[in-house]
C-alpha positions in Angstrom: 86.1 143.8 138.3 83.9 140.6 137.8 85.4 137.0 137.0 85.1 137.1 133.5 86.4 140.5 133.0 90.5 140.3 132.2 92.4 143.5 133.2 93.2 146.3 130.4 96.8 145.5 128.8 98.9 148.8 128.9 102.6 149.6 128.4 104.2 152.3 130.2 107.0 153.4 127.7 109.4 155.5 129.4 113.3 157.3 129.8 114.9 157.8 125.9 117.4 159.5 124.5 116.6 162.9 125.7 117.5 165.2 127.9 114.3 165.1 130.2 115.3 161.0 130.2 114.7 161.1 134.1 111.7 163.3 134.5 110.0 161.0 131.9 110.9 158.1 134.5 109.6 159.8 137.4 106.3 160.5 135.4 105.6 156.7 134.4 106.7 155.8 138.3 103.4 158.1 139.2 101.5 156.8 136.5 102.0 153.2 137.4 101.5 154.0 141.3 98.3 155.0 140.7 96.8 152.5 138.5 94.6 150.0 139.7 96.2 146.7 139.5 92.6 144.9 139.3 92.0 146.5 136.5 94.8 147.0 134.7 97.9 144.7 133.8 101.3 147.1 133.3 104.2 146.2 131.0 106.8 148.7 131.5 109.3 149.2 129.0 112.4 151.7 129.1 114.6 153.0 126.9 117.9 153.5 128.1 120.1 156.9 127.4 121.2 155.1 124.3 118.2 154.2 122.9 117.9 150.5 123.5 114.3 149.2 124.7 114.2 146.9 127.7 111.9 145.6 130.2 111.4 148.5 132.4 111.4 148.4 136.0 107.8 147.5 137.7 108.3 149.3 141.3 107.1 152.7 140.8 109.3 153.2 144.1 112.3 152.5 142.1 111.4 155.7 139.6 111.6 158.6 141.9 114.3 160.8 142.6 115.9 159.9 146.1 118.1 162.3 147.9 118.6 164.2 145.0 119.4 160.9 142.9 117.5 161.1 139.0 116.4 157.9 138.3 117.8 156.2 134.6 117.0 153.1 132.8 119.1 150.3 133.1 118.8 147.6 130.8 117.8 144.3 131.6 116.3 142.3 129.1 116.2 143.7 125.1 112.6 144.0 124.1 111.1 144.6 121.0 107.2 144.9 120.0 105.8 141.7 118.4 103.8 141.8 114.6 100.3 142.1 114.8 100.2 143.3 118.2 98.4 139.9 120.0 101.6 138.7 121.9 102.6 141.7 123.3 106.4 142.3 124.1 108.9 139.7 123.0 112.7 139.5 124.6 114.9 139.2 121.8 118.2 139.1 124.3 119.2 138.3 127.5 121.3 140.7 128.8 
């Protein structure tokens, strides 16, 4: 990526309400470990089980099932999406 090229903005929006909450985690673990951090700059967000947005966890290690554990959003911060899309995420409480 040259100097005056900034990386690609993407959010990873994962986990919800539903019933495949931890597969959906697992998914945006692999989709964020194999992204190019050069090129791209990741905002995870999850939802947790109940439906509240938060910032979402940025070690794709932390999304995988271990031993048999499903991984689950917890929250952390209560995010929402900003107006007009040119700010990106803004925390509206600290949890």
């Amino acid at each position: 990526m040259s100097l005056t090229t900034k990386p690609i903005k993407i959010a990873i929006i994962y986990g919800g309400r539903s019933s495949e909450h931890s597969v959906s985690c697992i998914s945006a673990g692999a989709i964020m470990s194999h992204l190019d951090p050069e090129k791209y700059e990741l905002y995870p967000i999850g939802i947790t089980q109940q439906g509240t947005w938060t910032v979402g966890e940025s070690d794709p290690e932390k999304l995988r099932s271990t031993n048999g554990a499903m991984p689950t959003v917890t929250l952390t911060k209560e995010v929402s999406l900003a107006a007009g899309g040119s700010s990106g995420l803004r925390t509206v409480r600290s949890m």
